[in-house]
C-alpha positions in Angstrom: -32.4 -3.3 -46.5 -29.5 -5.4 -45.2 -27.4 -3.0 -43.4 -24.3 -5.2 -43.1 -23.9 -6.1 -46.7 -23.1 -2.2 -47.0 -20.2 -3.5 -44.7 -19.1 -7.0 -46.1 -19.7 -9.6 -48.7 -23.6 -10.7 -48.9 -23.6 -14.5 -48.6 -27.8 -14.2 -49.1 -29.9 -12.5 -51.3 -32.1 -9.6 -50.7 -35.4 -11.8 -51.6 -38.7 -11.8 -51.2 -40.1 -14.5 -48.9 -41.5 -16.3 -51.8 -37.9 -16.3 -53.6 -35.5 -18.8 -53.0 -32.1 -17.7 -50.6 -29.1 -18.8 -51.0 -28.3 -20.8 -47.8 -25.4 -20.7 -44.8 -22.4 -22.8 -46.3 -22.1 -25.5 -44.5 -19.9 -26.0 -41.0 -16.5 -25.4 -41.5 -16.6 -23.8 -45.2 -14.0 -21.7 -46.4 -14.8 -17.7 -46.3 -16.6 -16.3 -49.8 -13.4 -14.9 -52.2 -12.7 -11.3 -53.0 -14.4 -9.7 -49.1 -13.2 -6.3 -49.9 -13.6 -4.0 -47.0 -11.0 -0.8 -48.2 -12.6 2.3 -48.9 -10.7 5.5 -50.0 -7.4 3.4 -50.8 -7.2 6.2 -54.0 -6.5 9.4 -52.0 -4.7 7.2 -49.6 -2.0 5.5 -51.6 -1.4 8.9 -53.5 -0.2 10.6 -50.5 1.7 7.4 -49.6 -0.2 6.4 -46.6 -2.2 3.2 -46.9 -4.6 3.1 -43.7 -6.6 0.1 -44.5 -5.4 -3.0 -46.1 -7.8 -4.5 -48.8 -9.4 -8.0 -47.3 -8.9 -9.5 -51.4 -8.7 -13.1 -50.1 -7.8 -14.3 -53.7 -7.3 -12.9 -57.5 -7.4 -15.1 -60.2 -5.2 -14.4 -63.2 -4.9 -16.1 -66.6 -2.4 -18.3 -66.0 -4.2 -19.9 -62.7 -1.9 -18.3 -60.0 -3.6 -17.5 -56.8 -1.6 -15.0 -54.7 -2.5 -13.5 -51.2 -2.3 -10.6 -49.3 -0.1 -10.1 -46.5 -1.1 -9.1 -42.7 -2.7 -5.5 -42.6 -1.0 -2.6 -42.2 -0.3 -1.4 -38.4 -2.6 1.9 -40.2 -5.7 0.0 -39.3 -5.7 0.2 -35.6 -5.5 4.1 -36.1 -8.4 6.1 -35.4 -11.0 6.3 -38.2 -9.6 2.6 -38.8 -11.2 -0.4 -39.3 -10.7 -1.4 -35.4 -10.6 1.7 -33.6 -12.4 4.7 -33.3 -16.3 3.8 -35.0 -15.5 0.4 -36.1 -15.9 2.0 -39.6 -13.7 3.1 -42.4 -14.9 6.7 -44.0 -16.7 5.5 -46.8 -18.3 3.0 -44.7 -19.5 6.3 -41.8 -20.6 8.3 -44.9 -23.2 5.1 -46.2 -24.9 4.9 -42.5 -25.2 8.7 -42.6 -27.2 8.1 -45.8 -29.2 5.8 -44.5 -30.2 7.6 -41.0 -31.3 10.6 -43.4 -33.8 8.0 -44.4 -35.4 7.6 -40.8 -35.3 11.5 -40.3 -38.9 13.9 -40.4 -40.3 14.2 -43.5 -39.6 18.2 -43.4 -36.3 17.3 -44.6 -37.5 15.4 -47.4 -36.4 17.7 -50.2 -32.9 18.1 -48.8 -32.2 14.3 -48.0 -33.3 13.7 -51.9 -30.9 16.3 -53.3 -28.0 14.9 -50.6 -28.7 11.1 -51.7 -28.4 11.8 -54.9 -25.1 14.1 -54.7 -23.9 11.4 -52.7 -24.9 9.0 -55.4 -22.6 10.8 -58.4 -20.0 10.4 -55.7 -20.4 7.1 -56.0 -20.5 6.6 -59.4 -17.5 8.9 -60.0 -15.6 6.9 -57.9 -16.6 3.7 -59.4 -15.5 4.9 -62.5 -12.3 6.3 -61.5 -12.0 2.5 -60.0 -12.6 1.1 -63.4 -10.4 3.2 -65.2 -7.2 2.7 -62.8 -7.8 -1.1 -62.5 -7.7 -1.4 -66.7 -4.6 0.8 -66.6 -3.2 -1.4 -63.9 -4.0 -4.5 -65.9 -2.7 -3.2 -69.1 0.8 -1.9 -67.6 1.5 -5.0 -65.5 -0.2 -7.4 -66.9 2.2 -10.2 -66.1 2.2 -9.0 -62.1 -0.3 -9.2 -60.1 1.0 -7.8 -57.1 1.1 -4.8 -58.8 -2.8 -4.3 -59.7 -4.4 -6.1 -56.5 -4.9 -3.1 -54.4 -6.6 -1.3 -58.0 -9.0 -4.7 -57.8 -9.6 -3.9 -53.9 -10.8 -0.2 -54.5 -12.8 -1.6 -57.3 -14.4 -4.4 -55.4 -15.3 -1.8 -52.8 -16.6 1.0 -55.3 -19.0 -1.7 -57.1 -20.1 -3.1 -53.4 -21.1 0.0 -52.3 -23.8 0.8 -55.5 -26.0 -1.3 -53.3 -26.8 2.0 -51.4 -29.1 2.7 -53.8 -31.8 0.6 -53.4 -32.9 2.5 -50.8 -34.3 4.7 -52.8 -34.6 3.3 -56.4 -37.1 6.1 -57.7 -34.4 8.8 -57.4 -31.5 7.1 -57.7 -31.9 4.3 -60.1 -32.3 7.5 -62.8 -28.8 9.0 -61.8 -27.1 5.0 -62.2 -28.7 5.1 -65.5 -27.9 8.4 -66.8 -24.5 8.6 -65.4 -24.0 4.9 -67.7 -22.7 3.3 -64.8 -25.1 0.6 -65.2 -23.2 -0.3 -68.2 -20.0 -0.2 -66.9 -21.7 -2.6 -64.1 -22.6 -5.2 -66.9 -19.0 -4.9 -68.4 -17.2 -5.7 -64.7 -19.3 -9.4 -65.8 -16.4 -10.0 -68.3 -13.6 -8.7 -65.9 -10.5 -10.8 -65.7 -10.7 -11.8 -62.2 -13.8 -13.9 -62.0 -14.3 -12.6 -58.3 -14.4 -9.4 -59.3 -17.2 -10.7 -62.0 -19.0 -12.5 -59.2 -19.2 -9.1 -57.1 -20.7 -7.1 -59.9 -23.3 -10.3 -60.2 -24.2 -10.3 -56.7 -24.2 -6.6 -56.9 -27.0 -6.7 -59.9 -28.5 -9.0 -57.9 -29.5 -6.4 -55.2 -30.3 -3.6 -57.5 -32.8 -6.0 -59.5 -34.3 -7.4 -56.5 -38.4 -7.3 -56.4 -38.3 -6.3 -53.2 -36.3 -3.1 -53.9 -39.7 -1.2 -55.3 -42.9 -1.3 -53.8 -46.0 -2.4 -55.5 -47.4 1.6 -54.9 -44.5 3.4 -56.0 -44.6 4.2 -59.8 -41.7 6.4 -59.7 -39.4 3.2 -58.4 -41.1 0.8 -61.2 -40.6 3.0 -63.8 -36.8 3.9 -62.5 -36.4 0.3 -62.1 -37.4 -0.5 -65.8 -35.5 2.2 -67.3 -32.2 0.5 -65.5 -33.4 -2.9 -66.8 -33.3 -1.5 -70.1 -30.1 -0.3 -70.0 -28.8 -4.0 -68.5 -30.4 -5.6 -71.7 -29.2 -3.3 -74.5 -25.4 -3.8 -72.9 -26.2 -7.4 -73.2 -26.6 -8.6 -69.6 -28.0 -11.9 -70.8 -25.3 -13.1 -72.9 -22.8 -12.0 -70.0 -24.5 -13.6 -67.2 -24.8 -16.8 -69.3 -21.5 -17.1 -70.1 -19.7 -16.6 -66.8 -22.0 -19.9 -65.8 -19.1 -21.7 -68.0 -16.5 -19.6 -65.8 -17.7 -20.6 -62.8 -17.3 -24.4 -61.8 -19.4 -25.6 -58.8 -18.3 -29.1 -58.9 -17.0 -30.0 -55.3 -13.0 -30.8 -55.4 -11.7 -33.6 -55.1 -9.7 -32.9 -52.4 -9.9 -30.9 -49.5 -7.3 -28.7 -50.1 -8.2 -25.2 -48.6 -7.6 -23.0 -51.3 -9.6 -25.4 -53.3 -12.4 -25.7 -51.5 -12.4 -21.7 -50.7 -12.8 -21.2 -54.9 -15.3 -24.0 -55.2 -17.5 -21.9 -52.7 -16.9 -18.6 -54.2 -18.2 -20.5 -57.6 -20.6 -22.0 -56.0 -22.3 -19.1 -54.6 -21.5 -16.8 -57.7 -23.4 -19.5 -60.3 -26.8 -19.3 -57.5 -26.4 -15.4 -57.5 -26.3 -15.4 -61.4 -29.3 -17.7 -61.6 -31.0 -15.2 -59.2 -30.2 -12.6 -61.2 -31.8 -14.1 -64.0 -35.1 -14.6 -62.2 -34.9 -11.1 -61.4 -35.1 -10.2 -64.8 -37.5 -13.0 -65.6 -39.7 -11.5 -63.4 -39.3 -7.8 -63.8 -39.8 -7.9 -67.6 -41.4 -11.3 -68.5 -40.4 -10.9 -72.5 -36.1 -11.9 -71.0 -37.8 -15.3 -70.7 -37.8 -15.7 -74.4 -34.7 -14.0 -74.9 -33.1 -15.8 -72.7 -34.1 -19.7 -74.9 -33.6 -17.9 -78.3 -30.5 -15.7 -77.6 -28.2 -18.1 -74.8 -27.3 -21.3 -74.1 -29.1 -21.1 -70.4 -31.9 -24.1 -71.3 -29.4 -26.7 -71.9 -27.1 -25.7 -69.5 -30.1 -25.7 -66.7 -30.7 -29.4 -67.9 -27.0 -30.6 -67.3 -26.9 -28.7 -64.2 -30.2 -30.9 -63.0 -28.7 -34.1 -64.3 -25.4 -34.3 -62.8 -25.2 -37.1 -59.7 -24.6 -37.0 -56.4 -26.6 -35.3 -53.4 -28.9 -32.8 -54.3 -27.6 -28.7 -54.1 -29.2 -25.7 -54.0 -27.8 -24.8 -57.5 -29.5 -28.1 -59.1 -32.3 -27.0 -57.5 -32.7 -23.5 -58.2 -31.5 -24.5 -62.1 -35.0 -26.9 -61.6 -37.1 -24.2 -60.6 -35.3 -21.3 -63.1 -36.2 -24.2 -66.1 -40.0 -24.6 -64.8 -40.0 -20.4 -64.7 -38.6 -20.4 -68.4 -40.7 -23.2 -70.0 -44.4 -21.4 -68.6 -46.3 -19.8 -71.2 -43.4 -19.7 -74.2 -43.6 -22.6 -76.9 -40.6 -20.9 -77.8 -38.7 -21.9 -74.8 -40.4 -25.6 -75.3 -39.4 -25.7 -79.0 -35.9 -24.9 -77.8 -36.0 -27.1 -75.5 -36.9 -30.1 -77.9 -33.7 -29.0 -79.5 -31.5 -30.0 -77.3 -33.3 -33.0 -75.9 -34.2 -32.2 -73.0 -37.5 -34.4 -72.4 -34.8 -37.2 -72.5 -33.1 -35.2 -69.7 -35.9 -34.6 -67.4 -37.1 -37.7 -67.9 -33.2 -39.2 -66.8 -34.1 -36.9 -63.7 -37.1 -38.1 -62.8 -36.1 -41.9 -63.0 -33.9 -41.3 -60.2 -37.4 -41.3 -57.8 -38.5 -45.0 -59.1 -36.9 -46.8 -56.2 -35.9 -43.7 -53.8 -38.1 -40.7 -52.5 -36.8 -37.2 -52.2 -34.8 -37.1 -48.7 -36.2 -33.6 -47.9 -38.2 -31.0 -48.4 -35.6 -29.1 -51.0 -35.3 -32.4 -52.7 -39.5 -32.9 -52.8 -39.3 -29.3 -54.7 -36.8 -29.7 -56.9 -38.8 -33.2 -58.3 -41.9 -31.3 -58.3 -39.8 -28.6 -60.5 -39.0 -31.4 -62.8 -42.5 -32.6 -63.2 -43.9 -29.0 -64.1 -40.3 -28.6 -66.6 -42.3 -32.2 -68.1 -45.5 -31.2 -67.9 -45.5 -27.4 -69.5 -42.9 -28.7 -72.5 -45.5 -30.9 -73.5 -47.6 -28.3 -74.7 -45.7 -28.8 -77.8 -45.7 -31.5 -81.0 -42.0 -32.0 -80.9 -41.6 -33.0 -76.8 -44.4 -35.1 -77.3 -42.8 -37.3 -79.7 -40.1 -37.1 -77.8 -41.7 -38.3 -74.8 -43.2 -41.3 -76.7 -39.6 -42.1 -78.6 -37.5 -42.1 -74.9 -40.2 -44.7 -73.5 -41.5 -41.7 -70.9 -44.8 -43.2 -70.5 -43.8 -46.5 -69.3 -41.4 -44.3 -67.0 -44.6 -43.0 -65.8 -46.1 -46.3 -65.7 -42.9 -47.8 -63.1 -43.6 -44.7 -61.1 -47.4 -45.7 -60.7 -46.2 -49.3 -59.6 -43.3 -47.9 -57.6 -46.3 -46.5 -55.0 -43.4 -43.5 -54.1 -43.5 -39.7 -53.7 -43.1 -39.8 -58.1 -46.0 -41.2 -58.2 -48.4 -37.7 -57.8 -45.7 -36.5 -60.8 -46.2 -39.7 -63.1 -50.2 -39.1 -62.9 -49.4 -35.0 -63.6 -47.5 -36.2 -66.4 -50.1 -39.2 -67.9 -52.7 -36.6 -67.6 -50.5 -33.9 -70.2 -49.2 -36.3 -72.1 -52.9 -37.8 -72.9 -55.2 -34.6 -72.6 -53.4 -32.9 -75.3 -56.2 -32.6 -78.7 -53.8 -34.9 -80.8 -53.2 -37.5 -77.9 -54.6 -40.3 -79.7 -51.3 -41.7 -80.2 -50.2 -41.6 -76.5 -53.4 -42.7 -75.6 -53.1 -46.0 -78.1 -49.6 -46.1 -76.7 -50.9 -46.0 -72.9 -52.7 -49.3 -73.0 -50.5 -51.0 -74.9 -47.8 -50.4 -72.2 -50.2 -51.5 -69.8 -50.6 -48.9 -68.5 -54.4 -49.7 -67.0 -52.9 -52.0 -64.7 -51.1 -49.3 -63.0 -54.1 -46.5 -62.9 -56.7 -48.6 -62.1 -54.9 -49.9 -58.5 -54.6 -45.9 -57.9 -58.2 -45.2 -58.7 -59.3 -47.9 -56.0 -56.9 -46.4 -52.8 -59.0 -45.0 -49.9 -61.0 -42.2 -50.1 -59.7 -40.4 -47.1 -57.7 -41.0 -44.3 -54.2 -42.9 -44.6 -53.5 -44.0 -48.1 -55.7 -41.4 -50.2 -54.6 -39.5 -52.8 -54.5 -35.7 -52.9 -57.4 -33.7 -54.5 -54.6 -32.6 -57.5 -53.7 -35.8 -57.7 -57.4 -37.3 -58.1 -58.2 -34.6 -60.4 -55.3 -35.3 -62.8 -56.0 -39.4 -62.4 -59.7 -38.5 -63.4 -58.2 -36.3 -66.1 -56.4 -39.6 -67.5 -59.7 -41.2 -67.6 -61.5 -38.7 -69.7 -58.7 -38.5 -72.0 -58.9 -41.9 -72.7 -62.1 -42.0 -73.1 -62.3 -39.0 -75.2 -58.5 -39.9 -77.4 -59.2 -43.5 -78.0 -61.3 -44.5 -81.0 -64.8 -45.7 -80.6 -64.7 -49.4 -82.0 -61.2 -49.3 -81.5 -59.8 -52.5 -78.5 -58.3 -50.2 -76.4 -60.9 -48.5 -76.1 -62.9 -51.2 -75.3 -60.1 -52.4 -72.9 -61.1 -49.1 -71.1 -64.7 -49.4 -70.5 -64.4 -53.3 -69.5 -62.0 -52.2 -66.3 -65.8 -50.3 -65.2 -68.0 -53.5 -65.8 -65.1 -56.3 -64.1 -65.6 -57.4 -60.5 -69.1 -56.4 -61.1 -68.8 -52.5 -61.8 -66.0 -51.9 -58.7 -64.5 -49.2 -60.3 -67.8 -47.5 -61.4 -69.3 -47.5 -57.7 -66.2 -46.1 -56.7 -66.8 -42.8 -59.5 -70.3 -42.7 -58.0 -68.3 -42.8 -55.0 -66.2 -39.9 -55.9 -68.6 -38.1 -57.4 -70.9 -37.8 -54.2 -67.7 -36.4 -51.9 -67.0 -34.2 -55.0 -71.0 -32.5 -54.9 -70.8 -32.4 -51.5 -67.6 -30.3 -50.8 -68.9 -28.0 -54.3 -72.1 -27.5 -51.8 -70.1 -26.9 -48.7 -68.0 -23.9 -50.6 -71.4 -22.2 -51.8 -71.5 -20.2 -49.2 -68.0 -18.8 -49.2 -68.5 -18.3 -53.2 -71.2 -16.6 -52.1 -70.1 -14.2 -50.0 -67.5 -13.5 -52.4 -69.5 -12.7 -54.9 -71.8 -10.2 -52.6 -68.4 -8.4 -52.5 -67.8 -8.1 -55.5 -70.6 -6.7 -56.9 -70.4 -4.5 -53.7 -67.3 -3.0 -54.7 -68.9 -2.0 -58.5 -66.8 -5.7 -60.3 -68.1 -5.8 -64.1 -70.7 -9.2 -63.9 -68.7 -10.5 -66.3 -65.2 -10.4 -64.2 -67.2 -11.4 -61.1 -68.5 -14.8 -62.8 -65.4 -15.5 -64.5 -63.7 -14.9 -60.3 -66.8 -16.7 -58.8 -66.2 -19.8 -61.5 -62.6 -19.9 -60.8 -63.3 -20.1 -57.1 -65.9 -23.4 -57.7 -63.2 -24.8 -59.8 -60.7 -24.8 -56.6 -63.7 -25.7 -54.2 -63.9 -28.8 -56.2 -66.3 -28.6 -59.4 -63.7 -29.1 -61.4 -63.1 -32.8 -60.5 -67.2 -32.9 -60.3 -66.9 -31.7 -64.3 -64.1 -34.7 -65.0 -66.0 -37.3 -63.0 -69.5 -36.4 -64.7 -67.8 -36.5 -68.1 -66.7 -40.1 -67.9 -70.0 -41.4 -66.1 -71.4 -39.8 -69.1 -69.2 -41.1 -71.5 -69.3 -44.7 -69.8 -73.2 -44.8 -69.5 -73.7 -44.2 -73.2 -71.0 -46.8 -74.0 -71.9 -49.4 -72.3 -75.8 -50.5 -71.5 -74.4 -52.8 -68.4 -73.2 -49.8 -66.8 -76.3 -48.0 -67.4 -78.2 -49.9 -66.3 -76.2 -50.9 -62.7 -75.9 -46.6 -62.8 -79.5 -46.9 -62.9 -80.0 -49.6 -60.3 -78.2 -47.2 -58.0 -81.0 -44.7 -56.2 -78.5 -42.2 -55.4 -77.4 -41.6 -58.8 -78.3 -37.8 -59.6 -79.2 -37.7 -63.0 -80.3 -34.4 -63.8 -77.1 -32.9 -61.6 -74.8 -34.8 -63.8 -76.4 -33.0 -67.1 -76.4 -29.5 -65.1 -72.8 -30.3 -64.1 -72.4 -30.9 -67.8 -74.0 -27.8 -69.4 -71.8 -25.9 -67.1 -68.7 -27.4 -68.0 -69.5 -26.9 -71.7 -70.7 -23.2 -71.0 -67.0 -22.4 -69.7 -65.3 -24.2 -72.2 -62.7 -22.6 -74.0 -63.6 -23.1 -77.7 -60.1 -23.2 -78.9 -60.1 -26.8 -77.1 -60.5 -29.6 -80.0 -60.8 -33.2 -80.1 -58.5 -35.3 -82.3 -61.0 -36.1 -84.7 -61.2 -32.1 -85.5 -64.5 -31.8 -83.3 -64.8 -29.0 -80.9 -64.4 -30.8 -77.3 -68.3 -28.3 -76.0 -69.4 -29.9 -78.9 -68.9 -33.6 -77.8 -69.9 -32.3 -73.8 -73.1 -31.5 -75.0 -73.9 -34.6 -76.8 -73.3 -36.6 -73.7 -75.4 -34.1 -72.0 -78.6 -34.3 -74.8 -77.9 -38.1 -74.3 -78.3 -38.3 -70.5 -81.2 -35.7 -70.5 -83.4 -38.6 -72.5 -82.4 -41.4 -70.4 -85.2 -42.1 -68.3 -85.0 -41.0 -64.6 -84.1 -44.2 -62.3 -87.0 -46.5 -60.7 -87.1 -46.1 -57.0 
């Protein structure tokens, strides 16, 4: 763990590598509020000697005043000071004492666990005492700050120090619980001072951190789901959603110190909150749900990515936290069509038509947006949405626009139009025009400056099929379709054939790998039936999943049209009996739940193209 944010106010989270950090405010940026470095101010004060003045940079009260503290006392250059002496106050000696028991021989194992967690009640009793004298405070001066601040400093400092115990969450985690100090953790959210609030966040923040049990250690996962069941019955949710209103990250208008030194503070306490959530998110996938049925946190995500100006890390982490919640729940997507929010996103991504992302945060956060898109499209309602706020000719300008949206715009085409009722969008597609602006794409290199991704190819083809599949069979856009494969003498269909041969050759050049994989497997006593469904997952990323896309529409375009037959035909290298394997083998993995719009299963329709091919003729040399 972070040893100095036992010692001072964490400005980053405790993530994993893979989890976004909050980042060094920039040059010249006002200190976080409410750095609270006092320890054992209560035994202190009582005999009338204050040896360490609290750090409390700012307390906010109802009525807006901000007061601060004085100079410290001339007790902090005393020995056992903050200055003197160890450098560190009591409290502060007594943590890193804790913590070197850790790094000691395991022979003292039993005796460090029954130490920690004496030292943990400690804690707790202390907090708690903190609590309990800060509401008395409150309550008996309510109208005087000056009279509660140093109750809010011993506080602060209680609450900081909980982080201790993620050193060992598997024995201590039980004794936060049990104690119910992790409720009265959840309560400090709705303390009066909203600094105080933002510690306690940053505080669950830590203690709900993925990296604070390892993947082995049962004891710690169980400990660590026991405490987030605590945090949800004490409704942490509702809390943390709420104090997003409390906080505003907006810059100030001027550059006034003190305001610039609260826009920080709220800055960094609405990323901790939205870190906290992911925590939770993460540990116990079902608060996803809970989070779009229960709080306001969906719509308040999408206003958070709308507003203007430069790009921040909250706008981006509110991106990323909306992608999270919108994955696998049609509940969160049917939410979201409640407030709008395709409109939203697709306000967001319109930003991208004439300007790319100016940076690598940036590129994420419109990548966030397009999976946000993408995923709420799994419902009816966002569809219609999408079709009523004119998002696919959005897509369309961001085909023409030959920018960084563009990879999103085909992600998007290729949801909208795949989708078992998307005869509609499909209809709606052409009309737009929308050919005009595919086709171009389908015709760029196939490699080297200028060529599209293998995602991006694969979700162009996916347009294609959908088309081809959606669109009905004597209807004129269909037909609209197949004549942009027979103009300028069958361009676009020698560039599938194209495709298709790069496509069978890097399926071919993974076989090996696959292979080996597989030897593995079975080597280490797999189930067949797990090892196929591995080994198939692993030709679907090695390319055989654009071989199955471009296979179905040379299918699909040879029995439509008898010119491109026959040129297919004319061509020598033009594999028939791979295409129908490739075909059989798409239709043996696919899932059955999959329809067409007509009502007929999608394996149904693969293996008529396939039964169709397999009685063509085999081509003259």
């Amino acid at each position: 763990m972070d040893v100095g944010k036992l010692f001072q106010l964490p400005t980053v989270s405790s993530s994993a590598v893979n989890k976004r950090k909050w980042g060094a405010p920039p040059a010249g940026a006002a200190p976080p509020a409410a750095a609270v470095t006092d320890t054992d101010a209560d035994a202190d004060r009582d005999e009338g000697v204050a040896r360490a003045a609290p750090e409390l940079k700012r307390t906010r009260v109802d009525d807006g005043e901000e007061l601060y503290d004085g100079e410290p006392d001339d007790g902090d250059d005393e020995e056992g000071g903050r200055f003197f002496g160890g450098g560190l106050t009591d409290e502060q000696e007594r943590i890193l004492e804790i913590m070197n028991r850790h790094a000691t021989d395991g022979a003292e194992s039993g005796a460090r666990a029954a130490d920690d967690v004496a030292e943990t009640r400690q804690l707790l009793v202390r907090l708690e005492r903190a609590i309990e004298k800060n509401q008395a405070m409150r309550l008996k001066f309510p109208d005087d700050p000056r009279r509660f601040i140093d109750s809010e400093a011993d506080l602060d400092s209680a609450l900081r120090a909980l982080v201790l115990l993620t050193t060992n969450a598997g024995a201590l985690y039980p004794v936060l619980v049990h104690q119910g100090s992790a409720a009265s953790v959840v309560g400090l959210l709705a303390h009066e001072n909203a600094d105080m609030a933002a510690a306690a966040i940053q505080v669950l923040e830590e203690l709900t951190d993925d990296d604070v049990v390892d993947a082995a250690d049962e004891a710690g996962a169980a400990a660590m789901q026991a405490l987030v069941d605590v945090l949800l019955k004490h409704q942490v949710l509702e809390l943390l959603v709420s104090n997003l209103k409390r906080f505003h990250d907006t810059p100030p208008a001027s550059d006034d110190a003190a305001a610039m030194e609260n826009y920080e503070s709220d800055r960094q306490a609405v990323y901790h909150t939205l870190s906290v959530l992911e925590n939770l998110v993460s540990l116990r996938p079902g608060v996803a749900e809970d989070l779009g049925r229960t709080t306001p946190l969906l719509a308040w995500l999408l206003t958070r990515m709308h507003r203007a100006g430069r790009l921040d890390q909250n706008q981006a982490y509110a991106a990323e936290l909306l992608a999270i919640l919108l994955h696998d729940s049609d509940a969160n997507r049917a939410a979201l069509a409640r407030v709008q929010g395709v409109d939203t996103l697709l306000q967001v991504l319109a930003r991208y038509r004439h300007a790319d992302p100016r940076d690598a945060e940036e590129g994420e956060f419109l990548e966030n947006a397009v999976d946000a898109l993408c995923a709420a499209l799994a419902v009816r309602e966002n569809r219609a949405q999408l079709l009523e706020a004119e998002g696919l000719e959005l897509m369309i300008l961001l085909l023409r626009a030959k920018r960084q949206a563009r990879s999103g715009a085909l992600k998007v085409l290729d949801h909208a139009l795949s989708d078992a009722e998307g005869g509609a969008a499909c209809l709606h597609f052409v009309e737009a025009l929308g050919l005009r602006a595919l086709c171009p794409v389908l015709m760029r290199p196939m490699d080297g400056k200028g060529a599209l991704r293998a995602q991006d190819m694969e979700h162009l083809l996916g347009v294609f099929a959908a088309l081809l599949h959606n669109l009905d069979s004597d209807s004129a856009q269909r037909a609209r379709v197949i004549a942009k494969f027979v103009e300028q003498d069958y361009a676009k269909t020698d560039r599938l054939l194209a495709l298709r041969a790069a496509a069978a050759e890097r399926v071919q050049a993974a076989e090996p790998r696959v292979a080996e994989e597989q030897a593995v497997l079975a080597a280490e006593g797999i189930e067949p039936a797990d090892i196929d469904a591995l080994v198939y997952a692993r030709r679907l990323e090695g390319g055989l999943y654009a071989l199955q896309l471009l296979d179905y529409v040379l299918a699909w375009l040879a029995m439509e049209d008898d010119g491109i037959q026959a040129h297919m035909a004319e061509q020598k290298s033009v594999p028939w009996a791979d295409i129908v394997a490739t075909l059989d083998v798409y239709a043996a993995h696919m899932d059955s739940a999959r329809t067409a719009a007509s009502g007929d299963a999608l394996v149904d329709i693969i293996r008529a193209l396939r039964a169709y091919l397999a009685a063509l003729s085999p081509p003259r040399a």
